[in-house]
C-alpha positions in Angstrom: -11.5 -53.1 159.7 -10.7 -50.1 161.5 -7.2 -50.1 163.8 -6.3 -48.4 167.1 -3.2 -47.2 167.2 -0.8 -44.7 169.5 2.6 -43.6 169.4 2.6 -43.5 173.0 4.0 -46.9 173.2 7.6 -45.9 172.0 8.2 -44.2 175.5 8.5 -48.0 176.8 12.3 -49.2 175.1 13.6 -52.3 177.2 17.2 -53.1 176.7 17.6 -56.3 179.3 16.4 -59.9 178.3 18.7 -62.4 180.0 18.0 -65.8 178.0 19.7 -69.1 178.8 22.3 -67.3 180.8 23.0 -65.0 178.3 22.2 -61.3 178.1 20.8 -59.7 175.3 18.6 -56.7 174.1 15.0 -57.8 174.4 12.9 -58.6 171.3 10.0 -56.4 172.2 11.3 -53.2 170.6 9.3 -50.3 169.3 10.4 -51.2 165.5 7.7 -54.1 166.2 4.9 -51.6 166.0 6.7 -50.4 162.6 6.4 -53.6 161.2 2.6 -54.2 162.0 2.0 -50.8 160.8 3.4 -50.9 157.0 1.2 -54.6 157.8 -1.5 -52.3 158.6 -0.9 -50.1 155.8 -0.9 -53.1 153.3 -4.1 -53.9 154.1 -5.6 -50.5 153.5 -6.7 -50.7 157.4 -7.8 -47.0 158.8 -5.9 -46.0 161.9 -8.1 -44.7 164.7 -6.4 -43.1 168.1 -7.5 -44.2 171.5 -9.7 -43.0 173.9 -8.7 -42.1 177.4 -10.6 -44.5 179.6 -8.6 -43.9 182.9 -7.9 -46.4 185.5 -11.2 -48.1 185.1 -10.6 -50.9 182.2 -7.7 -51.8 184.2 -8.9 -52.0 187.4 -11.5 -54.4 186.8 -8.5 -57.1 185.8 -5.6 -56.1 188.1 -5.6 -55.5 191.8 -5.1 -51.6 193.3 -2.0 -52.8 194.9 -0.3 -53.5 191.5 -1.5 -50.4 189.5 -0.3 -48.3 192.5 3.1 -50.2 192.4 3.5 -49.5 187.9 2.3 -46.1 188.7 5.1 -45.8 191.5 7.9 -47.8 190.5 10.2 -45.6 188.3 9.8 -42.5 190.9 11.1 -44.5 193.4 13.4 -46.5 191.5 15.4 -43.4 190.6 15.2 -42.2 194.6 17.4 -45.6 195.4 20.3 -42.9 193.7 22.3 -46.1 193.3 20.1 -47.9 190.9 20.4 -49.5 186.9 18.6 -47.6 184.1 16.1 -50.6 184.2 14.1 -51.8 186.8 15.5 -55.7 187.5 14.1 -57.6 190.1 17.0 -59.3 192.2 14.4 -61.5 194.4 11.1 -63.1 193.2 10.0 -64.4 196.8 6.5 -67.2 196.6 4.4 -65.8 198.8 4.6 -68.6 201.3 3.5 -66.9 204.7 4.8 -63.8 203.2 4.4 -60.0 204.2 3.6 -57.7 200.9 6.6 -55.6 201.3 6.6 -51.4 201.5 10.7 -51.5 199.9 10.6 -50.7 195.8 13.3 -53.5 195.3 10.9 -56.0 197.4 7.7 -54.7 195.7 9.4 -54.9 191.9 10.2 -58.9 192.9 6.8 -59.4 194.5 4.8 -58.2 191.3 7.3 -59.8 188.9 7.6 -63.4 188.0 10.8 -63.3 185.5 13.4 -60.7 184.2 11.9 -60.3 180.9 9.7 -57.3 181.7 12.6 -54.4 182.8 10.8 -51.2 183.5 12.1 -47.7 182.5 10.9 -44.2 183.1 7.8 -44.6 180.1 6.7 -47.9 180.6 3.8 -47.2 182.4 2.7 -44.7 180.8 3.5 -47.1 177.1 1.3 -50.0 179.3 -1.7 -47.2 180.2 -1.9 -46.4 176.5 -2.1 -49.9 175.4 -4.7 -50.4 177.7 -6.6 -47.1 176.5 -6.0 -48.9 172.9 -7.2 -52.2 173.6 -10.5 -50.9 175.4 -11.4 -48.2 172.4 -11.3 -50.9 170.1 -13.5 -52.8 172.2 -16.0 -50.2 173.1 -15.6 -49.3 168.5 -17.3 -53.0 168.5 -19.6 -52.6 171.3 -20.8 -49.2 169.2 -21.6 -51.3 166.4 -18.2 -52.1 164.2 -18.4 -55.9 163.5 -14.5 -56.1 164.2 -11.6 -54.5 165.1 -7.8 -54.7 165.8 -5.9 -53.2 168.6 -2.1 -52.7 168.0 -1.1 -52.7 171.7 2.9 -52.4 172.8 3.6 -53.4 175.2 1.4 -56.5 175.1 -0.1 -58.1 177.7 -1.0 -61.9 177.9 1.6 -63.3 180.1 0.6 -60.4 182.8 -1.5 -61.9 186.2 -3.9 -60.0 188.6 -1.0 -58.7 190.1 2.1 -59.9 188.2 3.8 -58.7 185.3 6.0 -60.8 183.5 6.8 -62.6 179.6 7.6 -58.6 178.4 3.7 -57.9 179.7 2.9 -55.2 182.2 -1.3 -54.6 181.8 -3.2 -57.6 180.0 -4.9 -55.7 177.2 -6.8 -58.8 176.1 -8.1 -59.0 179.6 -8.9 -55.5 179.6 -11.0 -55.6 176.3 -13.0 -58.5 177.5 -13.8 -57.0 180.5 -14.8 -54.4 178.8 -17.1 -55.8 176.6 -18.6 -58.2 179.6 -20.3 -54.5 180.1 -22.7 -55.4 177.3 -22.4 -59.5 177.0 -23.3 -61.8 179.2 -20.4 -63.8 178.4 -17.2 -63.3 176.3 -15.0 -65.2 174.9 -11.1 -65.3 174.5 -9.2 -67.0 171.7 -5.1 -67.0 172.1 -3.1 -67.8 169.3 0.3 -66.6 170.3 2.7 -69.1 170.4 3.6 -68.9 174.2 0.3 -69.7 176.5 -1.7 -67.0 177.8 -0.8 -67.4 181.1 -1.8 -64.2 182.9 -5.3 -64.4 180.7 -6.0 -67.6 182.0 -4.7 -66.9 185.4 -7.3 -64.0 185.5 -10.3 -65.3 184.5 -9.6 -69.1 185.8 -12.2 -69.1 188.5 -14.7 -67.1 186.4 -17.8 -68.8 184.6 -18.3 -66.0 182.3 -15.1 -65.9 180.1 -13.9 -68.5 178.1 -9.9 -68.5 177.9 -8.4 -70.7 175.3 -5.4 -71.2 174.7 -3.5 -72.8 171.6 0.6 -72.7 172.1 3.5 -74.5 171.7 3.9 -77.7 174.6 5.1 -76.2 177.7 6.8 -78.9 178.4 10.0 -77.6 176.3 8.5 -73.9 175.6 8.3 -70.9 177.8 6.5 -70.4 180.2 7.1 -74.1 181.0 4.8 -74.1 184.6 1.3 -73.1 182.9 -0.4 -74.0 179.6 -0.9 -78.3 180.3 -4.7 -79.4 178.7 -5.4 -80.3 182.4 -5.9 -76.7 183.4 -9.4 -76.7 182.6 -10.5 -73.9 185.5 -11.4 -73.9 188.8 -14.2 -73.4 191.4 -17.1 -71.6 189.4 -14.7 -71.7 186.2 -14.8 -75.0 186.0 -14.2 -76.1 182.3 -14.0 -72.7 181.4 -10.5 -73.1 179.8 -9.1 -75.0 177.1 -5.6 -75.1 176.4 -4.8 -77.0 173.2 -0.4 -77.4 173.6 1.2 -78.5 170.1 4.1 -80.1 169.3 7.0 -78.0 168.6 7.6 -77.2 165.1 3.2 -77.8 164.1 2.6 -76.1 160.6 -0.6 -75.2 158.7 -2.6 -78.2 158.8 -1.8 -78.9 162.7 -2.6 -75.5 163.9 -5.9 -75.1 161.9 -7.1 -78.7 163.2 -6.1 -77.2 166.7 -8.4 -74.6 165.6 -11.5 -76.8 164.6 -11.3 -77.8 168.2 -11.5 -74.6 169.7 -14.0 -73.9 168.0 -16.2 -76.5 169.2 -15.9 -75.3 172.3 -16.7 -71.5 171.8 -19.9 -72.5 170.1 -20.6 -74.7 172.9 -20.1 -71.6 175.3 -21.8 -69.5 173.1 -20.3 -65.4 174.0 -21.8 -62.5 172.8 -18.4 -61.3 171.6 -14.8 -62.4 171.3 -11.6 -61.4 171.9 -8.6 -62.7 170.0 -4.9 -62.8 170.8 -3.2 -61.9 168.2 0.6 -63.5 168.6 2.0 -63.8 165.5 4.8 -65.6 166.7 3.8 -68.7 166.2 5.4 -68.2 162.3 8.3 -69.7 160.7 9.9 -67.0 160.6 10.0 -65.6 164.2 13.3 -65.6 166.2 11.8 -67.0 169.1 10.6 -70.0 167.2 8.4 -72.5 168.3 6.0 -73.3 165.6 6.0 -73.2 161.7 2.5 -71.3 160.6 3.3 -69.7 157.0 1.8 -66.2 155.9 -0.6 -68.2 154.0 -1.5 -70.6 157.3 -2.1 -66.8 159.3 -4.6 -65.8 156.7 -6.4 -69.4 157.1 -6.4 -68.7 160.5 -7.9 -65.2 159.9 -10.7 -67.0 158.3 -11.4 -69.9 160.7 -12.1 -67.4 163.6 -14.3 -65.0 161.1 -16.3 -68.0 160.5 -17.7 -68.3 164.3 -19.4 -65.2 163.2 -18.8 -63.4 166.7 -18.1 -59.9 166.9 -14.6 -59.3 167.0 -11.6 -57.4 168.8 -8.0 -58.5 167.9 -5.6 -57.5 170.6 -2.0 -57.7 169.5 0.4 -60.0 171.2 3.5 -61.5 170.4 5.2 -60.9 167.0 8.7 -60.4 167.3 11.2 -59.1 164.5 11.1 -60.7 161.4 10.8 -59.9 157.8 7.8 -61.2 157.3 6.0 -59.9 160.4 3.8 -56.7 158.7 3.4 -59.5 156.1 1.3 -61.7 158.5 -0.7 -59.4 160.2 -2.1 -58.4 156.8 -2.4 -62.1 155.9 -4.6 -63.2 159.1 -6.9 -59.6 159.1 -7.4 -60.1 155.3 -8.5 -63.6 155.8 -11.2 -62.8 158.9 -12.1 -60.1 155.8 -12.5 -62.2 153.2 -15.0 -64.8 155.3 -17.0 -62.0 156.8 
């Protein structure tokens, strides 16, 4: 399986993640892409660089007003003369009767829901590239490859239409289905990060011809707490068009792969042309932020159960935070899609 890669992400290096109170350094550093490289590098997977596909891929998911605001942000951040070294909303207003204001520091809380997505002076460029990644790999499937892997930093998952939040700017998955909705007539979108794909879902949740699921640990006492119930099942012409499958905090092997039998179900039932998986591999035992219990061995079961729908393929890389055994995983899950197909 052939794997898109840039260094361009390391111009993006957050410090700020305020959790519980408390403020630490964030755990989306660049050393993640170290990790699930030597992962890559285990698995004897060639690296291929990325394509510029300019503002297009992203346009189709995220609204001009919030491209020109990332594109914009740092410039005028840095004109303030008064300002941090990250970009920090003070004010997330709801939108209640609201004006879309012309201010940076009223533009940076209108296209951010939390604090976990500080921007610096290379974070959009970091965001563009993993964009430019996510879409090469899905136009390397679209040209014939019967899967491939996109190792995107920043990720993307958690980021809206026109909201970035959850350390997510641009949503690459988003952007590779898109992309491939260019040559299917429907596409489908399998998330297996721990945390619900919010943004994805938020996206595509009035669209008949994408298929978000979703399979993530209960909102009801994990992040992002709002989104992510089995009641959200789509709206308008998306109407049972998303599936979110919530587990119980602390769900191992067996759980999560019976999770997966029921996803499934419901791709088949949809029937896509291609799909799109989100690669979190947080949901492990081992991650810091620790909501399920999947072992290396569960992520290459997992690997397998989603080669079997016998789809062509585009892994987008989500969550995975530091951890030992993080390269360990990524191996694990592409070997197992590798050993089914």
């Amino acid at each position: 399986m052939k794997a898109v890669y840039t260094e361009l992400h390391r111009s993006h290096d957050p410090q700020f993640f305020l959790v519980r109170g408390v403020v630490k350094r964030t755990t989306e550093q660049p050393e993640r892409a170290d990790r699930l490289l030597r992962g890559l590098k285990a698995g004897n997977h060639d690296l291929v660089e990325p394509s510029a596909f300019g503002q297009g891929p992203r346009a189709r998911v995220h609204s001009p007003e919030y491209l020109s605001f990332l594109a914009e942000a740092w410039d005028a951040w840095s004109a303030l003369g008064d300002a941090g070294p990250e970009m920090i909303a003070n004010m997330h207003p709801v939108r209640n009767a609201a004006t879309y204001p012309t201010h940076i520091v009223g533009r940076l809380g209108w296209h951010t829901i939390d604090t976990s997505c500080p921007i610096g002076p290379g974070t959009w460029a970091a965001a563009c590239a993993a964009t430019d990644v996510a879409t090469t790999a899905a136009q390397l499937v679209m040209d014939g490859e019967d899967a491939t892997y996109a190792l995107c930093r920043p990720p993307g998952h958690h980021a809206y239409r026109d909201l970035a939040s959850g350390f997510c700017f641009l949503n690459n998955s988003a952007v590779a289905a898109a992309h491939l909705r260019l040559r299917h007539e429907r596409v489908a979108i399998l998330d297996v990060d721990v945390h619900h794909g919010n943004g994805t879902q938020g996206i595509f949740y009035e669209r008949p011809d994408v298929l978000t699921v979703s399979i993530h640990a209960d909102p009801t006492f994990f992040n992002p707490f709002v989104w992510g119930y089995a009641h959200e099942r789509g709206a308008g012409p998306g109407l049972g068009a998303n599936l979110n499958i919530p587990l119980l905090i602390g769900t191992r092997d067996d759980g999560y792969i019976q999770a997966l039998g029921a996803a499934e179900k419901t791709i088949r039932a949809f029937a896509p042309g291609a799909l799109v998986v989100a690669l979190g591999l947080d949901a492990s035992e081992h991650d810091p932020l620790a909501g399920l219990a999947v072992t290396t061995e569960g992520f290459r079961r997992i690997g397998g159960a989603i080669a079997r729908l016998g789809l062509p393929t585009v892994f987008v890389q989500e969550g995975g935070y530091l951890s030992e055994i993080l390269g360990a995983n990524l191996t694990a899950v592409l070997a197992g899609f590798e050993e089914v197909r």
